[in-house]
N, C-alpha and C positions, 0 to 999 in steps of 0.2 A: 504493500500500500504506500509506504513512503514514497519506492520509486515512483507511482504513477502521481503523487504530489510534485515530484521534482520536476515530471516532463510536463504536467498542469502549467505549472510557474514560470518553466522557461518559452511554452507557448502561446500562455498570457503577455509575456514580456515584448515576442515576438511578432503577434497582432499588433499591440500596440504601435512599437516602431514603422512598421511596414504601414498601416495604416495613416499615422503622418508622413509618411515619404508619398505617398500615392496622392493624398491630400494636395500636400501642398505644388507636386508638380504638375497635379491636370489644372491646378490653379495659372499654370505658367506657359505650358507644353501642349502640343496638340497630342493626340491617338499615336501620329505614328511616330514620331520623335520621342515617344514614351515608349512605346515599344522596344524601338530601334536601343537606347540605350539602356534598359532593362537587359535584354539577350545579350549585349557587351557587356555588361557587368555583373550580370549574376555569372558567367561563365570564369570569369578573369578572378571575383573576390568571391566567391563560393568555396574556391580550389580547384574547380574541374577545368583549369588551364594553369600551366607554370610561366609562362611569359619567357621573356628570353632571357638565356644567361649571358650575366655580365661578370666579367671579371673588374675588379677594381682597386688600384694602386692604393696600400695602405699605408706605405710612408712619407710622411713628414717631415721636414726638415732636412740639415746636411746637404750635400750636396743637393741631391736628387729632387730637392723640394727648389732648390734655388738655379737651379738648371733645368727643366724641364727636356726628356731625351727628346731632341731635335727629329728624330727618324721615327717616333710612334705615328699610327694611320691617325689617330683620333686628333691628334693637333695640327687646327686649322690656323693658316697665315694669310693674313691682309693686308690690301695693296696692289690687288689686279681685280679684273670680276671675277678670273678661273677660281677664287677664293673664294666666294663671298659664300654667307652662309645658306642663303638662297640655292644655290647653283653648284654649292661642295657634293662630289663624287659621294663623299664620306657620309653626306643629309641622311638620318632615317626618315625616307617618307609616312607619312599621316598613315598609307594603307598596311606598312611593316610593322604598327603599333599596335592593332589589334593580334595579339597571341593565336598561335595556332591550338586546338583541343589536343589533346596527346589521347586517339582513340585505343591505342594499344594496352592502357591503363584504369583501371574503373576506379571513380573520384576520390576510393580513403588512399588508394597505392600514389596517384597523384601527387595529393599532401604528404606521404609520405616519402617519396624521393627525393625532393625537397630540401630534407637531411642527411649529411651523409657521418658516419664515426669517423675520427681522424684521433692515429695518436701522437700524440704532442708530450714535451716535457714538461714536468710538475708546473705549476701556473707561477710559482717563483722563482722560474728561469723562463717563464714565455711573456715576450711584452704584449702589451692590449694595444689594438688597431686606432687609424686617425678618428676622433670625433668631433663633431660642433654642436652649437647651442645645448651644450650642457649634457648631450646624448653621449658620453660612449659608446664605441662600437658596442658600446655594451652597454651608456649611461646615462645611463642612464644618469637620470636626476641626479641619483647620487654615484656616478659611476664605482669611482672609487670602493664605495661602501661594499659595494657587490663583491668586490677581490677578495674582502675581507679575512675567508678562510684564507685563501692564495698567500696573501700576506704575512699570516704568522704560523704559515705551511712548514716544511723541510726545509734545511736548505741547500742540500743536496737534491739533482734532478733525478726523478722518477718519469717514467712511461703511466700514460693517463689515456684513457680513454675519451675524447671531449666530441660532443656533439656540435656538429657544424651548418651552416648553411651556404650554399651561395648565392649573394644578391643577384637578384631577377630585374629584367628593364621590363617595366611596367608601366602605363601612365597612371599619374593621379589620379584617382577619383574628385573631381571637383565644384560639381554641385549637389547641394543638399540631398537631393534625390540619391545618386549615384552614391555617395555615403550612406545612408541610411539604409540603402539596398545593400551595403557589405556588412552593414550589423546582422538586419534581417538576414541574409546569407549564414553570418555567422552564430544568430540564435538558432534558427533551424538544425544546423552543422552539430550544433552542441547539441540538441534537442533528441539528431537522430543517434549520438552516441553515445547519450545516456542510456535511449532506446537499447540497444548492444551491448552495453556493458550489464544493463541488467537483466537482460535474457541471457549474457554469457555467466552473471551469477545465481541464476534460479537451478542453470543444469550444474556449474561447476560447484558453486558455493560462495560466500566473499571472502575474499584472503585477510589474513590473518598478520595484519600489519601494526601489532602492539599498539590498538585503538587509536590511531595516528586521523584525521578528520578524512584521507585519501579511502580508507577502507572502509568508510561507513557511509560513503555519499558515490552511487553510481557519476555522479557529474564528473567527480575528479580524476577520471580515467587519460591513459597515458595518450591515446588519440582525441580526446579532447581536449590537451593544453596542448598538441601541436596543432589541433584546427582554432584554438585562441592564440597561441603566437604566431602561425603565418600569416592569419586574417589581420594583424597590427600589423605585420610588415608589410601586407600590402594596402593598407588605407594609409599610415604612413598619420602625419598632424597629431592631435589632442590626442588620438587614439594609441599608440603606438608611444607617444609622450606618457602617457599614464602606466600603458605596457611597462614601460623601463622604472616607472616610479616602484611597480609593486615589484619587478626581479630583484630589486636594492633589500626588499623584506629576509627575515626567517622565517621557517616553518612553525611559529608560534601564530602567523601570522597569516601566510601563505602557504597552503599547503605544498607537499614536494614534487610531487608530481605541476607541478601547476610552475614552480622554479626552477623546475628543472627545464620545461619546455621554454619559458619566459629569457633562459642564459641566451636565447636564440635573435631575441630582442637586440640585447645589446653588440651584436655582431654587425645591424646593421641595416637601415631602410633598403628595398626596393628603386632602384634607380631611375628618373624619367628619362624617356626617348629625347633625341638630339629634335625634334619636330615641337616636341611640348616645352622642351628650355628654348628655343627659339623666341615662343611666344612671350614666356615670360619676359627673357631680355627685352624682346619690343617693346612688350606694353609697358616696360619698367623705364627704359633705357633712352627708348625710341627707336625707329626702326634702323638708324644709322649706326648702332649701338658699335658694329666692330670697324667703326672709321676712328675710334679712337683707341686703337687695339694694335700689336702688328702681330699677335698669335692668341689664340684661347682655345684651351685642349677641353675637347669634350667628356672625355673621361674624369670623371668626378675623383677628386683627392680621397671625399671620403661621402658618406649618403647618410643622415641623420631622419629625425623626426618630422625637422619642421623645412627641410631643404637640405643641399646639396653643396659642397665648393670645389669648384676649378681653378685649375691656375692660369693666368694670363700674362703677357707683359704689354705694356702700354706702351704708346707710340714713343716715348722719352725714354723705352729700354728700362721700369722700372717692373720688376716682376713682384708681380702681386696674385691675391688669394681672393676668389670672386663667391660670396655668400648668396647663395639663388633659392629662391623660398618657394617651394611645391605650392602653385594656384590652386587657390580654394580651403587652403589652410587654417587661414586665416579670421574668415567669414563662419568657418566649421566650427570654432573652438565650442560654444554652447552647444550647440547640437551634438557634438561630438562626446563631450565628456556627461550630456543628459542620457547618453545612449549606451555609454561604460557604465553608468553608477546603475541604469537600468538591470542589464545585465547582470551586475555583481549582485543587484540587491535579490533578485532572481534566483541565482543561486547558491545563495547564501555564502561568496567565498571570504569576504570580511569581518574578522569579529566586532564585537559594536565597539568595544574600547576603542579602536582605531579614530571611531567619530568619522567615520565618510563621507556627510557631509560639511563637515568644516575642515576635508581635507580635499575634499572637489572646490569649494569655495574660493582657496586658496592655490590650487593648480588654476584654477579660469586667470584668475586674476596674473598669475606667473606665467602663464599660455600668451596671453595679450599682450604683457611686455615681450616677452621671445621675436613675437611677431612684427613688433614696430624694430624694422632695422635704424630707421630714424632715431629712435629712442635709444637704439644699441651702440650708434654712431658717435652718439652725445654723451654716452657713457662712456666710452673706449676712450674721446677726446679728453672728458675730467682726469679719468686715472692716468692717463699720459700728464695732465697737470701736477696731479697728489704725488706720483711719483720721480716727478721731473729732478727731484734732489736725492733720492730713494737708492741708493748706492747698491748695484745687482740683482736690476730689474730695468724694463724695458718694453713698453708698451709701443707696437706697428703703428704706423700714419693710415689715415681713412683715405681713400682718395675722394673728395667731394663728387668729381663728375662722372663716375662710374658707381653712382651712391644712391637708392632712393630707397623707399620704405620697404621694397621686398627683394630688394639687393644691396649687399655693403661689398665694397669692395679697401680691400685693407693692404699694405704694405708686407708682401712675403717674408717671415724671420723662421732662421735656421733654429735648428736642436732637437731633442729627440726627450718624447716623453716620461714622465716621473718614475712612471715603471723602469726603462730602459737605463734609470740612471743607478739603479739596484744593482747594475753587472759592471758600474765602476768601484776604486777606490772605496775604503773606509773612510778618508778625510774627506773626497767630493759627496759621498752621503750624507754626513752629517753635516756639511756645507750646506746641502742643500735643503736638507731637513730642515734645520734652523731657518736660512731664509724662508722658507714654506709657513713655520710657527709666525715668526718675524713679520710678514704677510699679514696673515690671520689678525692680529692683535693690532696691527697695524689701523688694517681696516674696519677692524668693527668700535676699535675705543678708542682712535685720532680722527679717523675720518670719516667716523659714523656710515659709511656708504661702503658696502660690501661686492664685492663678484660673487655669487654665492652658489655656483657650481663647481665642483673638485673635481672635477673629470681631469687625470692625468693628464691627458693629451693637451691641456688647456693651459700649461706649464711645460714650456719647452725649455729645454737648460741647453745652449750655447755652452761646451765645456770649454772653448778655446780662448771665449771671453769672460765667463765664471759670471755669467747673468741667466736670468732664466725669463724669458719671452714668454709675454701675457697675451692672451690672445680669448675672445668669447667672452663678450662683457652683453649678453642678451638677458644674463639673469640678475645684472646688478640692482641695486636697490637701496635706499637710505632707510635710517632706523632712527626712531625718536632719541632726543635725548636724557628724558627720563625714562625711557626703559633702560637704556643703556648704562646707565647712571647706578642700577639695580641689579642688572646684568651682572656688570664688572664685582660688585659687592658680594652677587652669590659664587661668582669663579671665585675669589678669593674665600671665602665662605669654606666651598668646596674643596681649597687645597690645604685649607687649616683645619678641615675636620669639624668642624664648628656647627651643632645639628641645632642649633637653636637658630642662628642665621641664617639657614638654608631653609628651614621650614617655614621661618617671617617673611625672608623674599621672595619664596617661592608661592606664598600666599599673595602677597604685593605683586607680584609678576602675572599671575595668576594659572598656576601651574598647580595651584593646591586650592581648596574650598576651605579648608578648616575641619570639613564634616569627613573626612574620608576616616576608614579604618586602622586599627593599629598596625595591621599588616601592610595596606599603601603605605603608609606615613613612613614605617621605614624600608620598606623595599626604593622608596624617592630617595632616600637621605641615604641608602649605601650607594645608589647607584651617582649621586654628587658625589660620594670620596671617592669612587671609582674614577671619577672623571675627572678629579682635584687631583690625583692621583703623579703624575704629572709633574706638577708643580707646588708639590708640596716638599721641595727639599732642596737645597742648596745641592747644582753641582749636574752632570750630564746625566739625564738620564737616560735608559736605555731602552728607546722600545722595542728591542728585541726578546728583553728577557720577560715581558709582562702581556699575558693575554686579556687586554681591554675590552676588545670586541666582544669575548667570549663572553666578560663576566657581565658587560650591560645589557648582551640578545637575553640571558639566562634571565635576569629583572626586570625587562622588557616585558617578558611573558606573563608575568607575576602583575605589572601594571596594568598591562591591557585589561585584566579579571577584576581589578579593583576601583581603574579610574573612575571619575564622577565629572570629570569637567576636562574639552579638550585644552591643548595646549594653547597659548596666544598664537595670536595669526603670525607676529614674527618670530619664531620658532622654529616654523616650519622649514624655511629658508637659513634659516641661522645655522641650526643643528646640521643641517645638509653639509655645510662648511666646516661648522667645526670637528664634524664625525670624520669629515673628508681630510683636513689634515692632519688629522691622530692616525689616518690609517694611508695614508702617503710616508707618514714619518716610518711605522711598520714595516709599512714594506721597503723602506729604504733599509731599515734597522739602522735606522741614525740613530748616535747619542746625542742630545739637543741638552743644553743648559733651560728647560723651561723655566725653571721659577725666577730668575733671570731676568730674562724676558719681560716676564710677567708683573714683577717688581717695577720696570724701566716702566712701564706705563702705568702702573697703578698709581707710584707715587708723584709721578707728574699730573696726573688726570684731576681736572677741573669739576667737581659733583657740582649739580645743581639744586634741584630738590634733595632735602633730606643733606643740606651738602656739610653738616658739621657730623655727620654720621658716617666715619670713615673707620672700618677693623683695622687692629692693629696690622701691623706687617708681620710681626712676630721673626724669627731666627730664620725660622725654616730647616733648621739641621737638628 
């Protein structure tokens, strides 16, 4: 009986959507242009087409970033008409974008080829692929976070088994319709393999997975988190953004089956056809767009959530990095994430602790900045100011007229990701570690305005110049100054042990009610020393020898069961950062002087409210 509630709930869910997609497009569309794109789309985001494979260049920087190979097919030169993008040999035409059906296949082998095993070394000898706006090839949101195990793994290399994909050239789906049709796709998909999973356990039985949420709910079957993560790689926007939000979770959280198929997220969006970036450049650029160009490779650097970058150099020979934002992205975000929390609330995959709605709240609003490249532009240009004295750091030039709201185009810089810098030197890691902390603290309690995505790749280290190249400022953001004021009081708080100030501001901040249990009340306050941890001591510490992540997932679990009130909305984006460079420093295994650090800006720091109410400093040793 259960089962036949779950395929209720995900069919209910599914009317639903389908029915505003229909709505609203015969409001727009005639019959047969409804049609017509209906049979394109339910075949492409269903799964019963794989689109074409793309292979795609994942290095960054060094040379290879700053040379582009002169002799690949994909990069076009301008300066005759035999160029132009119009009339390039190389053009995929409009009719080469519709995917061909693979009849030889029936639709779950499809989705399932899709993947293939690769063995690879331990994840602490393998670096993670190029990303943008905040996406890892894997980051997700919080990319970094996802490594987490990776991080305070072996550190000698072992042979792993890892689940792969390879990006497929697809187009966007870019109006309402055409999205809503990949949900719908995608509730049915699930709906029929609930269907199968619980006819395969009425004959076999349900497995016996030490009560874990995967073996008590047909939904969370291993062909349905592969028909939910390739359905996000190929919608691609808010959808595929929130993808990457939940693979960053634990299985207190997300079940594993569901994380395990979600690793597939952060590998990497579906790439658009050379015919649909065309458009975009147009209608962004104008249609003149490569008179200001004398090369732009169509082969994308890297394929994220919310767009794609190529490299280019400009008519003055400056090689640069060109941010193209998937049409219809943008317009999508509300529809898009009403149509994940649909889903989720469907099938019950989030626990209530999480708070899902003041945690979509706060993705719409973080979706909407991403979007405005505008807004990204003016970001990128401040921290180039903030940092302009900032001794080994290094913020790229925007170019203005290769620049508008769904293109940014920025000044190429060499180096090679946070990960990658794991396989130098003991001294360049904790070089770099420290600048990383250094950062952090920088921006959150001098400059109040944060980047507040860690995706390694978003920190490039130049070893040759001992700087590390900023780059992805789509999620930056300023933070009050009385929160911040309270903030800084509970870090300190936190690294002096101090449980009576961490439970005052964390009521002040509003992280605590007062009314919660004795069990919340101190599972909050171990997991603050946990986090004070750190910087509670005079002198380098080592994050190699201390597993953090471990001890806050284990509490984590313990809160979600207890909480009573979500976190503040700046929070959300905070922790993202600060989780991000506790576990960059890991996986570096730098020793970092944090309390240090930590002290340098405390005791300079200017309080405002509350501002004769400053904790001691204490020894620290």
């Amino acid at each position: 009986m259960a089962y036949l509630k779950d395929i209720a709930r995900l069919a209910d869910g599914l009317s639903l959507v389908a029915k505003e997609a229909v709505n609203r497009q015969l409001r727009h569309n005639n019959l047969q242009s409804l049609i017509k794109k209906t049979l394109l789309s339910a075949t492409d985001l269903t799964g019963l087409t794989k689109g074409k494979v793309r292979q795609i260049d994942k290095e960054i920087g060094g040379n290879s970033a700053v040379h582009p190979d002169s002799n690949k097919q994909s990069v076009v030169y301008f300066g005759d008409e035999k160029t132009s993008p119009s009339s390039s040999s190389t053009f995929t035409s409009e009719s080469e974008v519709v995917p061909q059906i693979e009849r030889d296949l029936p639709p779950d082998e499809v989705a399932a080829a899709e993947f293939h095993e690769n063995v690879v070394q331990s994840p602490s000898q393998t670096a993670v692929g190029t990303s943008i706006e905040g996406d890892p090839q894997k980051d997700s949101s919080l990319s970094s976070e996802s490594n987490a195990a990776e991080a305070v793994g072996p550190a000698t290399p072992e042979l792993v088994i890892k689940r792969q994909r390879k990006p497929r050239e697809r187009k966007v789906p870019s109006t309402s319709f055409s999205r809503a049709l990949g949900f719908a796709g995608l509730g049915a998909g699930l709906a029929w393999g609930t269907l199968q999973e619980s006819a395969k356990r009425l004959v076999f039985g349900t497995p016996n997975l030490l009560g874990k949420q995967s073996a008590l709910s047909p939904y969370l079957s291993e062909k349905n988190a592969e028909r939910l993560a390739l359905a996000l790689c190929r919608m691609r926007g808010a959808a595929l953004k929130l993808g990457q939000m939940l693979s960053i979770q634990d299985e207190s959280v997300v079940p594993a089956p569901i994380l395990a198929a979600l690793d597939v997220v952060r590998q990497g969006a579906d790439v658009m056809p050379r015919s649909q970036l065309n458009q975009v450049l147009g209608s962004e650029l104008g249609q003149d767009w490569s008179s200001k160009l004398k090369s732009f490779d169509y082969e994308p650097m890297a394929a994220a959530s919310i767009g794609q970058v190529h490299r280019a150099v400009t008519k003055d020979g400056m090689d640069v990095a060109m941010k193209i934002q998937y049409p219809g992205v943008a317009d999508s975000i509300e529809s898009d994430i009403d149509n994940v929390k649909l889903l989720l609330d469907y099938t019950n995959l989030i626990p209530e602790g999480l708070y899902l709605e003041n945690a979509m709240k706060v993705a719409k609003e973080e979706l909407f900045r991403e979007c405005d490249y505008e807004l990204e532009a003016k970001s990128q240009k401040r921290f180039g100011i903030l940092l302009s004295g900032a001794k080994g750091f290094y913020v790229p030039v925007v170019i203005d007229d290769l620049s508008s709201k769904r293109v940014l185009t920025s000044e190429l810089v060499p180096g090679i990701p946070i990960d990658k810098v794991a396989l130098l030197d003991q001294e360049t890691r904790n070089y770099v570690g420290r600048k990383l902390l250094e950062l952090t603290l920088m921006e959150l309690f001098v400059f109040r305005f944060m980047q507040t995505d860690p995706n390694w790749s978003n920190f490039l280290y130049d070893e040759s110049e001992r700087i590390i190249n900023l780059i992805d400022f789509g999620a930056a953001r300023d933070y009050p100054k009385p929160f911040v004021d309270d903030y800084l009081r509970m870090v300190f708080a936190c690294a002096n042990n101090d449980r009576g100030a961490i439970i005052k501001l964390s009521q002040r901040l509003g992280f605590l009610t007062g009314e919660e249990s004795e069990i919340m009340m101190e599972t909050h306050v171990q997991a603050g020393f946990v986090v004070g941890l750190p910087f509670s001591k005079l002198g380098g510490y080592d994050f190699r020898a201390n597993n953090i992540t471990q001890s806050i997932s284990n509490l984590g679990a313990t809160m979600l069961r207890h909480r009573l009130t979500p976190p503040p909305e700046e929070a959300y984006s905070l922790h993202r950062k600060l989780s991000g460079a506790f576990l960059a420093c890991i996986k570096l295994g730098a020793v970092v002087p944090c309390r240090e650090l930590l002290l340098e800006v405390y005791e300079k720091y200017e309080f405002g409210e509350y501002g004769n109410e400053k904790l001691a400093s204490g020894s620290g040793s």
